[in-house]
Backbone as CSV, one residue per row, in Angstrom:
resi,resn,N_x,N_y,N_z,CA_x,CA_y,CA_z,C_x,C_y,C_z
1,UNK,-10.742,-9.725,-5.344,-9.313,-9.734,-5.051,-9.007,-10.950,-4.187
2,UNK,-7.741,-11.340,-4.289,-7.583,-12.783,-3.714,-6.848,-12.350,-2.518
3,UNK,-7.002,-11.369,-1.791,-6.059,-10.639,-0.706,-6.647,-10.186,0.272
4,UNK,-6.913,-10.576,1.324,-7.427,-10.205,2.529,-6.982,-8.331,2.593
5,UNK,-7.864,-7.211,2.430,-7.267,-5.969,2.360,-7.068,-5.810,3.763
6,UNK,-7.749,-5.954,4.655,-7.578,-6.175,6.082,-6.214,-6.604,6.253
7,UNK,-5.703,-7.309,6.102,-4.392,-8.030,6.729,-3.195,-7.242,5.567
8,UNK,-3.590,-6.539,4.259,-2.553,-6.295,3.883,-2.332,-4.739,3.956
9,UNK,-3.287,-3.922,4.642,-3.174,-2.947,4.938,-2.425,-2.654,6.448
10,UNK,-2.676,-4.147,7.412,-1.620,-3.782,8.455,-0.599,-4.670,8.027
11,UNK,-0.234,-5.116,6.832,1.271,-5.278,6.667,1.988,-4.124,6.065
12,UNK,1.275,-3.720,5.231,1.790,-2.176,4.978,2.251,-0.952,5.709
13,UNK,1.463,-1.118,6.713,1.666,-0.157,8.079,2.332,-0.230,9.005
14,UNK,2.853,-2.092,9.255,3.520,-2.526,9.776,5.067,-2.812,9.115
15,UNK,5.156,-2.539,8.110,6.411,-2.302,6.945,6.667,-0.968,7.009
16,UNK,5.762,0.187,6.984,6.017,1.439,7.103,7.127,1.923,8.334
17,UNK,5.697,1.357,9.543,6.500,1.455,10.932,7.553,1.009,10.740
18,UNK,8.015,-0.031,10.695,9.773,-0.494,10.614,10.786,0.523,10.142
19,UNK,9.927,0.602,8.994,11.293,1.533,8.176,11.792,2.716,8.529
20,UNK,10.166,3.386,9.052,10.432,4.568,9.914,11.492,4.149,11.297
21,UNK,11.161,3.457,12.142,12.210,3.373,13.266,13.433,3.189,12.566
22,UNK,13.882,2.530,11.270,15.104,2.265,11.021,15.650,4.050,10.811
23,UNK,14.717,4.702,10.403,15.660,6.588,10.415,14.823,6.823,11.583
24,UNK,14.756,6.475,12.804,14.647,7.041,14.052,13.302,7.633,13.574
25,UNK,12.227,7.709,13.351,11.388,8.577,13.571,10.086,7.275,13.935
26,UNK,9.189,8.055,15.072,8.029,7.132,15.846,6.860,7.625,15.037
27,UNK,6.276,6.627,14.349,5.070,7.096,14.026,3.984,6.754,15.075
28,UNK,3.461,7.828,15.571,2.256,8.291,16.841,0.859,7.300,16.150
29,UNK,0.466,6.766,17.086,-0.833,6.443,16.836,-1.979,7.180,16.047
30,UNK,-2.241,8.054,16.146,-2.994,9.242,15.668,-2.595,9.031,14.128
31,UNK,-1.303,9.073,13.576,-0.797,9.158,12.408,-0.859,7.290,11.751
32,UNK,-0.688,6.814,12.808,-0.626,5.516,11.932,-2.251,5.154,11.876
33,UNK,-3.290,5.527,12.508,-5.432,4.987,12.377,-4.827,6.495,11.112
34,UNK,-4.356,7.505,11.137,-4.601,8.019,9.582,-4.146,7.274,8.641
35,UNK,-2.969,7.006,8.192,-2.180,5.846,7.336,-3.613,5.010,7.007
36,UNK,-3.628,4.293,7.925,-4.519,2.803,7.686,-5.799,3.433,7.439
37,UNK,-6.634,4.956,7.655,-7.779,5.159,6.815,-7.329,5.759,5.680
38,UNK,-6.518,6.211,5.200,-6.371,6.074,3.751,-5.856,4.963,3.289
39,UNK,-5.216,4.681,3.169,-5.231,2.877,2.613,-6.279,2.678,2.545
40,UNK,-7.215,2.014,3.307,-8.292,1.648,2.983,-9.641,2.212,2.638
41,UNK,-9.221,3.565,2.452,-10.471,4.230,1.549,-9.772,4.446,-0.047
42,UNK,-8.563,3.889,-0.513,-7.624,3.731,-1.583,-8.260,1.965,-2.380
43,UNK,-7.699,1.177,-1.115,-7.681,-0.076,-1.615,-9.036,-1.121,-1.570
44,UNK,-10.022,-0.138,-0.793,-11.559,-0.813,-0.818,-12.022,-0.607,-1.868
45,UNK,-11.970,-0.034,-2.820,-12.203,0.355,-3.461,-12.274,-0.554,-4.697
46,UNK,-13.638,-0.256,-5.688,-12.957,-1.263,-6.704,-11.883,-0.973,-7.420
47,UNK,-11.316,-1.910,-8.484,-9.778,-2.017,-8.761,-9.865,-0.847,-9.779
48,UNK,-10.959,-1.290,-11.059,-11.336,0.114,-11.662,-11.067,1.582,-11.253
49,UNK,-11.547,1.698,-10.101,-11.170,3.031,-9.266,-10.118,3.455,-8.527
50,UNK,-9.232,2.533,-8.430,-7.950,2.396,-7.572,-6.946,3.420,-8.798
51,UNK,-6.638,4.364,-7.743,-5.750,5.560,-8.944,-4.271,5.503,-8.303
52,UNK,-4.107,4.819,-6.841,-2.625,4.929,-6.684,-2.265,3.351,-6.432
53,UNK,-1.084,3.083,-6.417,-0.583,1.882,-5.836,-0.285,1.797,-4.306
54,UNK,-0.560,0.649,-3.610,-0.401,0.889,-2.271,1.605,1.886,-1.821
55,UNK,2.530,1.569,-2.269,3.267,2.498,-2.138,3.039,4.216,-2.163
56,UNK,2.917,4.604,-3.370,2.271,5.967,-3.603,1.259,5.998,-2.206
57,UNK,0.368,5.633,-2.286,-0.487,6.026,-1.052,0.133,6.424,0.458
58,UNK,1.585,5.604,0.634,2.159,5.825,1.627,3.157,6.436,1.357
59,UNK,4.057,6.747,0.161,4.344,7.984,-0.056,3.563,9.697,0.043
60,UNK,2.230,9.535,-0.691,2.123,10.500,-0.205,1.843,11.170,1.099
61,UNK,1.316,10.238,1.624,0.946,10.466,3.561,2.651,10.893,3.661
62,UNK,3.550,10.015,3.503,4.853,10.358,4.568,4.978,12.182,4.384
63,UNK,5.024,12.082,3.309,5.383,13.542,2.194,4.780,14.582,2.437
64,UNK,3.437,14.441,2.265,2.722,15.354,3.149,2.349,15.631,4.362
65,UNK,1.283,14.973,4.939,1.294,14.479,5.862,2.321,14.483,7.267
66,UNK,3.309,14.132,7.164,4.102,13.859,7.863,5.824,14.775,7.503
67,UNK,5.332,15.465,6.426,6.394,16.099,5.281,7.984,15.744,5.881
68,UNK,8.097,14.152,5.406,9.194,13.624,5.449,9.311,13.514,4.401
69,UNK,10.847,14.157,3.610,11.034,13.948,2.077,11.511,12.467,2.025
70,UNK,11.060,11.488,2.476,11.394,9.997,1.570,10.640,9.644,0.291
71,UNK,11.192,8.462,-0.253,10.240,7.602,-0.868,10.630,6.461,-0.822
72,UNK,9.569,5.806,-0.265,9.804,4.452,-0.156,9.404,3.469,-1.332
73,UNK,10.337,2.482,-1.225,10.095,1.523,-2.562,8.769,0.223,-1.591
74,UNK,8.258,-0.653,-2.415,7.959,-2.014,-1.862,9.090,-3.191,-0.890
75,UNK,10.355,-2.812,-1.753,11.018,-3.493,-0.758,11.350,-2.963,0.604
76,UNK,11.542,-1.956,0.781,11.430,-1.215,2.313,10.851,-1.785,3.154
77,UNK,9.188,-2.188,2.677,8.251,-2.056,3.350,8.064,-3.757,3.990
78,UNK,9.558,-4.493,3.654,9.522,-5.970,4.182,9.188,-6.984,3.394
79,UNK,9.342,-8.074,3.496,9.218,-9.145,2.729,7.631,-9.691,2.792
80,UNK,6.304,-9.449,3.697,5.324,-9.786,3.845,4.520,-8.821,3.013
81,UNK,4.657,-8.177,3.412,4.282,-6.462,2.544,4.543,-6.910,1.112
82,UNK,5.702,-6.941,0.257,6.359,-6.995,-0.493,5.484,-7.808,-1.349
83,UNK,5.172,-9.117,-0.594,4.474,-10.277,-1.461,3.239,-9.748,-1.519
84,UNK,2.570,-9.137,-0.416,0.973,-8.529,-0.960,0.956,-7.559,-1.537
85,UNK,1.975,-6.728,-1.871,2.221,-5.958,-3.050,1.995,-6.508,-4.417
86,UNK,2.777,-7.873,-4.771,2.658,-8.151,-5.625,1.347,-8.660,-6.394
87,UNK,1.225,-9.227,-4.944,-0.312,-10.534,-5.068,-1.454,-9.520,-5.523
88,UNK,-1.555,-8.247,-5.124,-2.453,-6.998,-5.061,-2.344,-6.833,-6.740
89,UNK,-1.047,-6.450,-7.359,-0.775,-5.649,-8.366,-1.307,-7.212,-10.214
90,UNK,-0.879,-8.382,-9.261,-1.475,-8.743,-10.024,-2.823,-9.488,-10.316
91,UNK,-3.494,-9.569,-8.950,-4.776,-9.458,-8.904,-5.787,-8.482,-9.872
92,UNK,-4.900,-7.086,-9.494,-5.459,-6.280,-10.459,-5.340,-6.215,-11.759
93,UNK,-4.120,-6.489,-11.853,-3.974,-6.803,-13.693,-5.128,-7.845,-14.270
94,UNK,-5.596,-8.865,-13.562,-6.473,-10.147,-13.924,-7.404,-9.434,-13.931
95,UNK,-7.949,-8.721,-12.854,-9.111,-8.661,-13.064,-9.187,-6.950,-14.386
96,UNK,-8.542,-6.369,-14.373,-8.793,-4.862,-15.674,-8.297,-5.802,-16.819
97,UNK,-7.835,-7.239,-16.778,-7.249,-7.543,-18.416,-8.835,-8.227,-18.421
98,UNK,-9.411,-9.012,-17.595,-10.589,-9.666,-17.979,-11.920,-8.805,-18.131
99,UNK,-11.890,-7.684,-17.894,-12.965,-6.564,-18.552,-13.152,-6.033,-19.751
């Protein structure tokens, strides 16, 4: 993958957080080291094995987890986020079209 997962898992988390303060709610430390170990027991993963998209993954944490009925899109989650969304989604396409 051409994406530091390290750096795009705390842009994700750091896109999350935002959005959450924008409807008033604090995500607690405790909840955000959970966030960021699923993500990255999601996105370490090889791509083959990767069954959600980094959104979904933080949909389902909010949902359950946290049982806030949102759903968040990629754009929510900021313009830095947004681009390693993409960079992620088509990383993966390259590499499952070249298998």
């Amino acid at each position: 993958m051409n994406l530091d997962t390290s750096s795009f898992i705390k842009n994700l988390i750091a896109g999350t957080i935002d959005y959450l303060k924008e409807i008033n709610f604090d995500l607690g430390l405790k909840h955000e080291k959970k966030l960021e170990s699923v993500l990255m027991s999601e996105l370490n993963k090889d791509f083959e094995l990767q069954r959600k998209t980094p959104t979904q993954i933080i949909n389902t944490f909010l949902n359950e987890d946290l049982e806030l009925n949102i759903r968040l899109t990629p754009n929510d989650l900021g313009e830095q986020a947004l681009d390693q969304i993409i960079l992620w989604g088509i990383s993966k396409a390259k590499h499952l079209d070249g298998k």
